[in-house]
C-alpha positions as CSV (number, residue, x, y, z in Angstrom):
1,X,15.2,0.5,26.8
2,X,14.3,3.8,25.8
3,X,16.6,6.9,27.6
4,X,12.9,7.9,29.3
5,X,10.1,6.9,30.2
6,X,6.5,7.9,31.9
7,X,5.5,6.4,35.4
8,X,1.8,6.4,35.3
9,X,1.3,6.5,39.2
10,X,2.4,9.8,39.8
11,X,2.9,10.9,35.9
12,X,6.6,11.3,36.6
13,X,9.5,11.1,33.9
14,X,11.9,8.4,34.9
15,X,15.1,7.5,33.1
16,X,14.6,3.8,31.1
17,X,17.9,2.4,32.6
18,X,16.4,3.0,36.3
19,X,13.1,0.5,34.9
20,X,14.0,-3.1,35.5
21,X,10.3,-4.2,34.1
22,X,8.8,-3.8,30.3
23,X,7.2,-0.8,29.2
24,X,4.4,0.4,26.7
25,X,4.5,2.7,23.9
26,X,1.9,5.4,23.0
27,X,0.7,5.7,19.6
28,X,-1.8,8.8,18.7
29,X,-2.3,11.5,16.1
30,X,-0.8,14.6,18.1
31,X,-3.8,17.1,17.2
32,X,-5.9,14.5,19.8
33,X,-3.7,16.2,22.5
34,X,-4.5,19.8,21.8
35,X,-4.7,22.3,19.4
36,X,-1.2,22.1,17.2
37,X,0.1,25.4,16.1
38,X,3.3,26.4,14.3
39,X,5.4,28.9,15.1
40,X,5.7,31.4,12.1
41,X,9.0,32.5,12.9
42,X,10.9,29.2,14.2
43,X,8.8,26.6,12.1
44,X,8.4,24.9,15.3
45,X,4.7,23.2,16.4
46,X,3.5,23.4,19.5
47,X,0.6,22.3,21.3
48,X,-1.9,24.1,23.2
49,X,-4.0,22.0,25.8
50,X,-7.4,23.6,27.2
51,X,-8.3,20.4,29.5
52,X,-10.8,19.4,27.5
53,X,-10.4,15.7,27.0
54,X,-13.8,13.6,28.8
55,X,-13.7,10.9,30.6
56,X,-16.8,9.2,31.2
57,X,-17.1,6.8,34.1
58,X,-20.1,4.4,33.7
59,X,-22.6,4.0,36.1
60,X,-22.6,0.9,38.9
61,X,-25.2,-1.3,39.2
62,X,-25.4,-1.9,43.4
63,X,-27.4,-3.4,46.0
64,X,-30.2,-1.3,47.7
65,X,-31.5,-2.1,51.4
66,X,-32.9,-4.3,52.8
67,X,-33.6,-5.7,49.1
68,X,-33.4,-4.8,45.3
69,X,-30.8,-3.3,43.4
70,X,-30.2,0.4,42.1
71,X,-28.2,1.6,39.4
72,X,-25.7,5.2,40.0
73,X,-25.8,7.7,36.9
74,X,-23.0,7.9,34.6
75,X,-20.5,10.6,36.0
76,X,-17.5,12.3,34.1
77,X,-14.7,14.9,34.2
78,X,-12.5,16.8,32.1
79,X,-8.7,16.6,31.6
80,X,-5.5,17.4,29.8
81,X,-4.1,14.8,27.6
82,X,-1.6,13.4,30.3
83,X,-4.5,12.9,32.5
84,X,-6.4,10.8,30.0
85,X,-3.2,9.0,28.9
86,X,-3.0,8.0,33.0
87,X,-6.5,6.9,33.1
88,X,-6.3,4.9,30.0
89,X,-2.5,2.9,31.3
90,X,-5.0,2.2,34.7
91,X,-7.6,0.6,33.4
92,X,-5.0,-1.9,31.4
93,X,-2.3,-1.9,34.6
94,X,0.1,-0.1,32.3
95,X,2.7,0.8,34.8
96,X,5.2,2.9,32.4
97,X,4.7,4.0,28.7
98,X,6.8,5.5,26.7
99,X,4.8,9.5,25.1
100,X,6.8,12.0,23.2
101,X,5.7,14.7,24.2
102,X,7.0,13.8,27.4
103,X,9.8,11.6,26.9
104,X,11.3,14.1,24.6
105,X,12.7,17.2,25.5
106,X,11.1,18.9,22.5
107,X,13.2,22.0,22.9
108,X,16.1,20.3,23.0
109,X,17.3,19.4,19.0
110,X,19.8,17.4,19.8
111,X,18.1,15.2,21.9
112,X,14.7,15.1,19.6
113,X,17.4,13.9,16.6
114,X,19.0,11.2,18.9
115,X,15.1,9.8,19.2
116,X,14.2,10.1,16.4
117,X,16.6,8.2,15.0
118,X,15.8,5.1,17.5
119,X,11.7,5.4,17.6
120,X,11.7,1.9,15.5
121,X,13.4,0.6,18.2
122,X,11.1,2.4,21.2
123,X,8.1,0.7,19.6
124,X,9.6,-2.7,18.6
125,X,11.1,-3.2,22.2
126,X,8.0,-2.4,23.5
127,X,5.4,-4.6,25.0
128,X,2.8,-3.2,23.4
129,X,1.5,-0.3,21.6
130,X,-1.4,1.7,22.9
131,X,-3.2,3.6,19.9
132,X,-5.7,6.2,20.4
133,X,-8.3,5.8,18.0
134,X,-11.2,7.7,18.8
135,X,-13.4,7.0,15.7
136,X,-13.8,3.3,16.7
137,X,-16.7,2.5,19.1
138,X,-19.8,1.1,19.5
139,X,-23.2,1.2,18.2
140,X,-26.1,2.1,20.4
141,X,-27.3,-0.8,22.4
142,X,-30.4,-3.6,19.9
143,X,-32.5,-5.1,22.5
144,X,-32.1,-9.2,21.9
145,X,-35.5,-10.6,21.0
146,X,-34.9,-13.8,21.9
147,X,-33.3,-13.0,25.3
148,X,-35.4,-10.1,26.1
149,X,-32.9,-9.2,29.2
150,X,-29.9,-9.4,26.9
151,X,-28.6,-6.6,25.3
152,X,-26.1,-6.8,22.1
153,X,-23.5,-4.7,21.2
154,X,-22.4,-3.9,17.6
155,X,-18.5,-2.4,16.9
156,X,-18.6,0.8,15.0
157,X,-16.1,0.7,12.4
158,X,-16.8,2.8,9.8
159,X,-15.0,5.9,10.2
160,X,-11.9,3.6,11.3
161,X,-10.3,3.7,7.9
162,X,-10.8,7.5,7.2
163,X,-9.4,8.2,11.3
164,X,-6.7,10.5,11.8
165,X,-5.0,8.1,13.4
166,X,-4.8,5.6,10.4
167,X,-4.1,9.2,8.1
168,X,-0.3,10.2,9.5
169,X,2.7,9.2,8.7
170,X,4.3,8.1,12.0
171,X,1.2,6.3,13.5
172,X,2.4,4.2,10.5
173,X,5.8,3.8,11.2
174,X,4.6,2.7,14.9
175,X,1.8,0.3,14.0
176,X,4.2,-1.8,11.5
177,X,7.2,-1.5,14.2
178,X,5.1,-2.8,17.1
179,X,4.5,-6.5,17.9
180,X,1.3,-6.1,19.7
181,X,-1.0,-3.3,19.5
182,X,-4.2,-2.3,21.8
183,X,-6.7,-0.1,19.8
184,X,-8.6,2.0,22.3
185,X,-11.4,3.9,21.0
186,X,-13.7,6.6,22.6
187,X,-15.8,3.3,24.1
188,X,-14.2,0.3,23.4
189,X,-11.5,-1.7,22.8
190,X,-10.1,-4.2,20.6
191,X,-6.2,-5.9,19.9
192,X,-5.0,-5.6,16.5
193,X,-4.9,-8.4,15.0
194,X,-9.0,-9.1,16.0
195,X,-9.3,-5.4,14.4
196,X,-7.2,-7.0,11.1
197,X,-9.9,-9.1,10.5
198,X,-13.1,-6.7,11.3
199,X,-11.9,-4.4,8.6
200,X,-9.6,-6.3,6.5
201,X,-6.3,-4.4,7.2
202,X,-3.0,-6.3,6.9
203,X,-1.5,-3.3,9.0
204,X,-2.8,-5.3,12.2
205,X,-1.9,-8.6,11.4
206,X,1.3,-9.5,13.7
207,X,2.1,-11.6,11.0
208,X,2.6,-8.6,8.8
209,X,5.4,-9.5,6.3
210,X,6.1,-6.4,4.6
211,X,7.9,-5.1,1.4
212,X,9.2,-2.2,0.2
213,X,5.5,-1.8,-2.0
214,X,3.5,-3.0,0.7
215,X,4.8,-0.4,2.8
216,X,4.6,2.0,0.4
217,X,0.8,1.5,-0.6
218,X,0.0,3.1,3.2
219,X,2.2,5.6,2.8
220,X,1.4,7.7,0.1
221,X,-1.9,8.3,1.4
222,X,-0.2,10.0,4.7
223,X,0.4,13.2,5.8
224,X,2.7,14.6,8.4
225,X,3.1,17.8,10.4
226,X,6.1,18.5,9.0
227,X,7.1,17.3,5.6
228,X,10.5,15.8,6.7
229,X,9.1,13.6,8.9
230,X,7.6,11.5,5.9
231,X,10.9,10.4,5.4
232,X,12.0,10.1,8.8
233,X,8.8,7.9,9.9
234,X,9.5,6.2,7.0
235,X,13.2,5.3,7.1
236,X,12.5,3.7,10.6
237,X,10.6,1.1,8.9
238,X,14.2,0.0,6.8
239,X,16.5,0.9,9.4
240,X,19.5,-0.5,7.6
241,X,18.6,3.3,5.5
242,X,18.1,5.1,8.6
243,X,21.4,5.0,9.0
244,X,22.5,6.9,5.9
245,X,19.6,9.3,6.6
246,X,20.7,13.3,8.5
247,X,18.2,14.1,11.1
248,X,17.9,17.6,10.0
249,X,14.9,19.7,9.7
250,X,16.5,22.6,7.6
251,X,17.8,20.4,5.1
252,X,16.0,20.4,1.7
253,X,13.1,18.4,1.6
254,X,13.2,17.9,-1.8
255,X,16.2,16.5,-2.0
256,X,16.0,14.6,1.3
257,X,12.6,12.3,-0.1
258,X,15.1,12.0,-3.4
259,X,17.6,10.7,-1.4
260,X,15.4,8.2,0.7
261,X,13.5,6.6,-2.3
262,X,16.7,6.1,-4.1
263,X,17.9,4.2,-0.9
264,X,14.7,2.4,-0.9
265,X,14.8,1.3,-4.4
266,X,18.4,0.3,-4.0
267,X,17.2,-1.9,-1.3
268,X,14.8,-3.5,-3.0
269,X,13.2,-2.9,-6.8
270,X,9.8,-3.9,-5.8
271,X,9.6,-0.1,-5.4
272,X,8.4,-0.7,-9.6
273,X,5.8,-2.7,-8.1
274,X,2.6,-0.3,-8.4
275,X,-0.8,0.3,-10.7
276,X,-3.5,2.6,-11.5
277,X,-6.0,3.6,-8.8
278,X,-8.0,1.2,-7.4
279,X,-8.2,1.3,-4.1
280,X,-6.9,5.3,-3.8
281,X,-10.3,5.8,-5.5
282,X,-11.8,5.3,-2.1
283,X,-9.6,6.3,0.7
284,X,-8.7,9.2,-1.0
285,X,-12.1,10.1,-1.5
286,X,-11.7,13.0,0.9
287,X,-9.8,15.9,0.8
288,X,-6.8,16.7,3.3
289,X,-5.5,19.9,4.1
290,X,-1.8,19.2,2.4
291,X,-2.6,17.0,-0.4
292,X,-3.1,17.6,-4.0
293,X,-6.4,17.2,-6.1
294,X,-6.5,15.9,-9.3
295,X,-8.8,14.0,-11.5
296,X,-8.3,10.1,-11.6
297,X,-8.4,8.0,-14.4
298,X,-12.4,7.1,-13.5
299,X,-13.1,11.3,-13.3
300,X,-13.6,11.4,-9.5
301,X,-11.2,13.8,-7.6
302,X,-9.0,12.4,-5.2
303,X,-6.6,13.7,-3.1
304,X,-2.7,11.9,-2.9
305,X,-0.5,13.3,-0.1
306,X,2.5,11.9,-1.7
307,X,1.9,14.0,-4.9
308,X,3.0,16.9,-2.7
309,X,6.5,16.2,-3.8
310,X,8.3,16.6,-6.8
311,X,9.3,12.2,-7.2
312,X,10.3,10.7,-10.1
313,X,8.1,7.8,-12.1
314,X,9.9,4.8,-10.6
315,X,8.6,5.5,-6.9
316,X,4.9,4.7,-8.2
317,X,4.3,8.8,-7.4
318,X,1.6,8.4,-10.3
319,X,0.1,4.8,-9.6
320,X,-0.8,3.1,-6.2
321,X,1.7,0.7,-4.8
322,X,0.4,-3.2,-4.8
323,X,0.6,-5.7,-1.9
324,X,3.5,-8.0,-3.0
325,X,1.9,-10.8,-2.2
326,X,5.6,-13.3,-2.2
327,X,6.4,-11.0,-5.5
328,X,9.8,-10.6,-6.0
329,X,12.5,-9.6,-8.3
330,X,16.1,-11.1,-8.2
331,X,17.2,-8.4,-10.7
332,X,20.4,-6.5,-9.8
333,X,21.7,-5.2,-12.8
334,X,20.4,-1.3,-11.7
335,X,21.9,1.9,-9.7
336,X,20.1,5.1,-9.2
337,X,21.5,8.6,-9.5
338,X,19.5,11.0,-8.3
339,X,16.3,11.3,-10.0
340,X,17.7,8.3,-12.4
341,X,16.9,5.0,-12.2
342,X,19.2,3.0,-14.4
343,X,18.3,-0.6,-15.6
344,X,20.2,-2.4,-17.6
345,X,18.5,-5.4,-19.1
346,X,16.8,-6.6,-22.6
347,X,13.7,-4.8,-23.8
348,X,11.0,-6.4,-26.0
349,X,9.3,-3.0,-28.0
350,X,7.9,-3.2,-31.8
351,X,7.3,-0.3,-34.0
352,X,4.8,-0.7,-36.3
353,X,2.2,1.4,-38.4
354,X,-1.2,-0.1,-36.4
355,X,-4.0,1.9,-38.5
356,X,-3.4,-0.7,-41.9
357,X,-4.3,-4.1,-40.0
358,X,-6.4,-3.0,-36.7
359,X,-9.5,-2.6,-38.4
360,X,-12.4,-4.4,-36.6
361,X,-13.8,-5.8,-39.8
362,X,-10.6,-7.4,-40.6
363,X,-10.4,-9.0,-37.8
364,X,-13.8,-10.3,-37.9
365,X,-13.0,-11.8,-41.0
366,X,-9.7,-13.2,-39.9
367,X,-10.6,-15.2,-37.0
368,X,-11.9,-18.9,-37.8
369,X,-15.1,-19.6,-36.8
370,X,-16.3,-20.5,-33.4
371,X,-15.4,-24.4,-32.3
372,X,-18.3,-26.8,-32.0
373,X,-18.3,-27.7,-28.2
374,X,-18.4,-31.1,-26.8
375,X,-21.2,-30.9,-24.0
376,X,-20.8,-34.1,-22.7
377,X,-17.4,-33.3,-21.1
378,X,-17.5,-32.2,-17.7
379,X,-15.3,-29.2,-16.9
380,X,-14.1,-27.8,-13.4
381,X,-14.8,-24.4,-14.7
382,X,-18.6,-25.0,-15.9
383,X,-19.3,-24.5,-19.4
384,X,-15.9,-25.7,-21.5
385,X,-14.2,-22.7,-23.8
386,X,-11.7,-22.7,-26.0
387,X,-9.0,-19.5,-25.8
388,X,-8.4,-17.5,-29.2
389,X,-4.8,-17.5,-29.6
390,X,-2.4,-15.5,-32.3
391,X,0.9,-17.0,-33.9
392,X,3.4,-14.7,-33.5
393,X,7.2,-14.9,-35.0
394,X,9.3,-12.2,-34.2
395,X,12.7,-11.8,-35.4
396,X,14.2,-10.8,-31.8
397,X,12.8,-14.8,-30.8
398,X,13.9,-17.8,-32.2
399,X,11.1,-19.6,-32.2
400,X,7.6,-19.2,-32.9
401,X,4.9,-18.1,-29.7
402,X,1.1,-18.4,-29.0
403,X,-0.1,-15.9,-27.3
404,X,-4.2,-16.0,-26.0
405,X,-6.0,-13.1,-26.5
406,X,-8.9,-14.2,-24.5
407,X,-11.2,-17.6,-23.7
408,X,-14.8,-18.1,-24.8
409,X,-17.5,-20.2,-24.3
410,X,-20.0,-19.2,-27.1
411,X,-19.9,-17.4,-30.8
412,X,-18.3,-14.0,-30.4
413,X,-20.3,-10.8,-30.3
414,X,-19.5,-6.9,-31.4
415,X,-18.0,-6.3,-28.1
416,X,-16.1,-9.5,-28.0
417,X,-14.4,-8.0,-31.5
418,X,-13.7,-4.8,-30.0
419,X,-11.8,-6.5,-27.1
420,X,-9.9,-8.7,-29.3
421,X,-8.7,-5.5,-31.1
422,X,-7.7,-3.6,-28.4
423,X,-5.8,-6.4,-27.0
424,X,-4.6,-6.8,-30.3
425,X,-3.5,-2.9,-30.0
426,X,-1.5,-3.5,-26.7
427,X,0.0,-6.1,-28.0
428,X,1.7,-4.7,-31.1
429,X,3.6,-2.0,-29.2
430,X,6.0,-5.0,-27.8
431,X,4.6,-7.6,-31.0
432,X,4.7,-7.7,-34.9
433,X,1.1,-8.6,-35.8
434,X,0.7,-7.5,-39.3
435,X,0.2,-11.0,-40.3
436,X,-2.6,-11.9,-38.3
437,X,-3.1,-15.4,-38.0
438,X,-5.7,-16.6,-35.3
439,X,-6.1,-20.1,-34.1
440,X,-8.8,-21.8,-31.4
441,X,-7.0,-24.2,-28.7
442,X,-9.4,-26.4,-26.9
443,X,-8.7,-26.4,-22.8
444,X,-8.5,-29.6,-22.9
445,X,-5.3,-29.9,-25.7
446,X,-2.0,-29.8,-24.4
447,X,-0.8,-26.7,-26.1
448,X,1.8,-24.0,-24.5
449,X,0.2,-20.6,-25.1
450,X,1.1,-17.4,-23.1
451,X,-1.5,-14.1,-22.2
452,X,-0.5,-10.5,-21.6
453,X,-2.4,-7.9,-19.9
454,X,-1.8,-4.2,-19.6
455,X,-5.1,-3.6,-17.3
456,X,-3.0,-2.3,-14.3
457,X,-0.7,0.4,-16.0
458,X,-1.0,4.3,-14.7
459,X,-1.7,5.3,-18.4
460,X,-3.3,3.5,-21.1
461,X,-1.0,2.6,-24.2
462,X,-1.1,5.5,-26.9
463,X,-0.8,4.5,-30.9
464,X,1.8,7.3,-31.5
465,X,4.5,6.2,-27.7
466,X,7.0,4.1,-27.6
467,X,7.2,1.3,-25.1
468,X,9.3,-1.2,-23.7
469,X,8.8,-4.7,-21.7
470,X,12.1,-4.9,-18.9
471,X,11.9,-8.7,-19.5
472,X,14.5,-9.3,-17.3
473,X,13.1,-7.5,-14.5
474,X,11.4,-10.2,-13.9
475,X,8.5,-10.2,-10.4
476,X,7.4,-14.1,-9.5
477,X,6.5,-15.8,-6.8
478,X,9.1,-16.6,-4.8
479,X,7.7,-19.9,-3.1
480,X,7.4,-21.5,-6.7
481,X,8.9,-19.6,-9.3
482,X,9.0,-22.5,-11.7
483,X,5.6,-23.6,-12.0
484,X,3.2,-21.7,-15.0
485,X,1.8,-18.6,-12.8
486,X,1.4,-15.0,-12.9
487,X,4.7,-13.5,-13.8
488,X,5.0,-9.4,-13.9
489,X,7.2,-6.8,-16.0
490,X,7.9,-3.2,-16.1
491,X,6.6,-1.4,-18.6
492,X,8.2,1.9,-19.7
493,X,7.2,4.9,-21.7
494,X,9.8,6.8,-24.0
495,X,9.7,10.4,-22.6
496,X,12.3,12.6,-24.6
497,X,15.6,11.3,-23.7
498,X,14.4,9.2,-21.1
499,X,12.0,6.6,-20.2
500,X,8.7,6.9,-17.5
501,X,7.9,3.7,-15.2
502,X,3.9,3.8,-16.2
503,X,3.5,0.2,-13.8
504,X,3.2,-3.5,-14.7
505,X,2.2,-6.0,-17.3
506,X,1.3,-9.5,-15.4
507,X,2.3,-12.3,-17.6
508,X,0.6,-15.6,-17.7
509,X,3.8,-17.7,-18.9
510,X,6.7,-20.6,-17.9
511,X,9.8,-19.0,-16.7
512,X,11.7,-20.4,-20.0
513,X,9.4,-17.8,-22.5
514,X,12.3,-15.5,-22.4
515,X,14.9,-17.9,-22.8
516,X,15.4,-17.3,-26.8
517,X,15.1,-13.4,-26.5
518,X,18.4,-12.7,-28.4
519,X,18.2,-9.0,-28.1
520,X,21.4,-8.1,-26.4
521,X,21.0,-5.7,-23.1
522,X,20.9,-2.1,-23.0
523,X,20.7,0.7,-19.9
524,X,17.4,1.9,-19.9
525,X,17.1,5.7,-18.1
526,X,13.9,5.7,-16.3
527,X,13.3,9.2,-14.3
């Protein structure tokens, strides 16, 4: 229970341990309450509340003498923030909630450092959590044509994702925390999980199984009031770290989001686990007061709160986190020291001069001609193809590999060629292909072949860098690990004396493909 909570009949502040029934917890963005200012001299924010918050009480529909009915106008009034808050527990029978601006002394640091330090526990005790979204409502009322009398009601979602709400850092840590959550809007009402599936946010789902990435992916596109809260929000997500975490606000920041993201990734290395914008491209779209601008890969700007701070490459700073979907890594062979993250493991790289054999001509002339098809066959696919393959024997394997390049179902055209070379170009970095020898494999023959692809990485590959593949740092499903599937890699930049995490190469491969590497290991310095 937490040390205080709100009564809502009287708006009293009661001690938890003298509550002998559950309780709810309030989730919000604080500048809903009131104007937030910070104190120039003390750093401290504070809140200033004009009573402006409206609550609208809908008109009754009642019976007129002696006959007929007569509907009352819509009346309203106008409150501080603790008098909507009442209203709102009311309406749901919400006897006691749990409100920091009221359950914490906020002048008291000691006290505010003890909370802090137990919010994942205030929210995941609690019955529910009550969020304050005011951007989700309803759209105005479409007359049913086939029930004239009926009127229909559409959900307004669109500015849901882009909310306030769904923008800080906290709100984060309180929605994954919670076991239930009520959305209330500024007319409406929905649960959370019925919300997961209007806009297709895991966040919602109370089935939410999260990683260290998954979490991640929301929160670098959060802000906070005060920039060592992005820490503390977070760390009450892994509470096994809050532990090793100081509730201090003087500390250095810097220093402090070091410390927590090499907790995290000692944790769990599925902090690797990110791309190049994708989704960021969207709902980051929009500016924020203290986030950075920069151009993305595509040329739009965009605007990454977590690019505030100084981070290293292996917390996906430059890339966008990806949902781990059952990914994982059993790798252990690693340790962090400060801004280093050291890996020990076996690398596959090539060096090789690339302008001699990567000339589109020669490839048109290497690669046999196009396979007759056999039309009669049916396929589950549609049309059958054959995949273009490329014998590979490299001196760090012992035995001979096929790799596809790509699959077809017709004769190849001058774009098909310039794929084929630039996959051809990834390739070599990690590859010796200056003997080129091309092959076509039916889908139907029983032949082994493997695929690489280097779509997802923050950066594309650059003829004059070095590169390496952390083989052994190796991301699989984890419900069937042996089965052929999509398998993922680090991939790493040489940068001076040390290496840059630049994201993922997904594999399509057996788990054995490695299994005649004969490199022996080395400790790869990523920062």
């Amino acid at each position: 229970m937490p040390s205080y909570l709100v009564c809502i009949s009287d708006m009293r502040v009661v001690k938890g341990a003298e509550v002998d029934e559950g309780y709810c917890a309030l989730s919000y963005s604080w500048n809903q309450s009131g104007e937030v200012l910070i104190n120039q001299s003390t750093g401290k924010s504070y809140r200033i509340d004009q009573g402006m918050h409206k609550i609208i009480f809908s008109g009754k529909t009642v019976q007129k003498k002696p006959r007929g009915r007569k509907r009352t106008t819509d009346r309203s009034k106008f409150v501080k923030f603790e008098g909507l808050i009442q209203e709102i527990c009311k309406d749901f029978n919400i006897k006691y909630i749990w409100y920091d601006q009221m359950c914490i002394d906020q002048e008291n640091e000691k006290e505010k450092h003890r909370e802090i330090r137990q919010m994942h526990k205030i929210y995941s005790n609690a019955h529910c959590t009550v969020a304050l979204v005011p951007e989700l409502g309803t759209l105005p009322y479409k007359v049913n044509r086939r029930h004239a009398r009926r009127r229909c009601v559409d959900v307004d979602l669109s500015n849901v994702d882009t909310s306030q709400w769904m923008r800080r850092m906290w709100t984060l840590e309180e929605t994954i925390m919670s076991s239930k959550i009520l959305v209330v809007g500024r007319n409406t009402h929905s649960w959370g999980d019925k919300l997961a599936y209007l806009i297709s946010s895991v966040l919602f789902d109370e089935k939410f199984d999260y990683d260290v990435s998954d979490v991640l992916f929301y929160a670098h596109t959060r802000t906070s009031t005060k920039k060592h809260d992005h820490v503390f929000a977070l760390a009450n997500i892994f509470p096994d770290i809050m532990k090793d975490i100081e509730i201090n606000y003087k500390q250095d920041v810097q220093e402090l989001m070091i410390k927590f993201y090499g907790l995290l990734a000692k944790k769990n290395l599925s902090i690797l686990w990110f791309k190049n914008y994708r989704i960021y491209n969207t709902i980051c779209a929009k500016p924020l007061n203290d986030s950075i601008k920069f151009n993305s890969i595509g040329g739009t700007e965009i605007y990454i709160p977590i690019r505030n701070f100084n981070l290293p490459s292996w917390t996906g700073v430059y890339g966008e986190p990806r949902y781990s979907q059952g990914r994982k890594t059993s790798f252990e062979n690693y340790n962090v020291s400060g801004r280093i993250l050291k890996i020990t493991s076996r690398g596959l790289t090539y060096e090789q001069d690339r302008t001699e054999f990567l000339e589109i001509q020669r490839i048109k002339d290497l690669i046999p001609p196009f396979p007759q098809q056999d039309w009669d066959i049916e396929y589950c696919y549609g049309r059958p193809y054959s995949k273009l393959v490329i014998r590979v024997r490299s001196p760090v394997f012992t035995e001979e590999k096929l790799i596809m390049l790509e699959s077809f179902d017709s004769e190849l055209n001058d774009r098909n060629y310039e794929d084929i070379m630039e996959t051809l170009r990834n390739l070599s970095h990690f590859w010796p292909i200056e003997n080129l020898y091309f092959q076509w494999v039916s889908v139907d023959e029983k032949v082994s072949t493997s695929s690489f692809y280097f779509y997802d990485l923050t950066e594309p590959l650059q003829d004059s860098a070095q590169y390496v593949l952390l083989t052994e740092v190796l991301f699989e499903s984890s419900e069937n690990p042996t089965i052929e599937s999509t398998k993922s890699c680090p991939v790493i930049k040489r940068d001076g004396n040390y290496y840059k995490a630049i994201g993922m190469c997904d594999m399509f491969t057996d788990s054995n493909f490695f299994d005649d590497f004969t490199l022996e290991e080395e400790t790869f310095e990523i920062h």
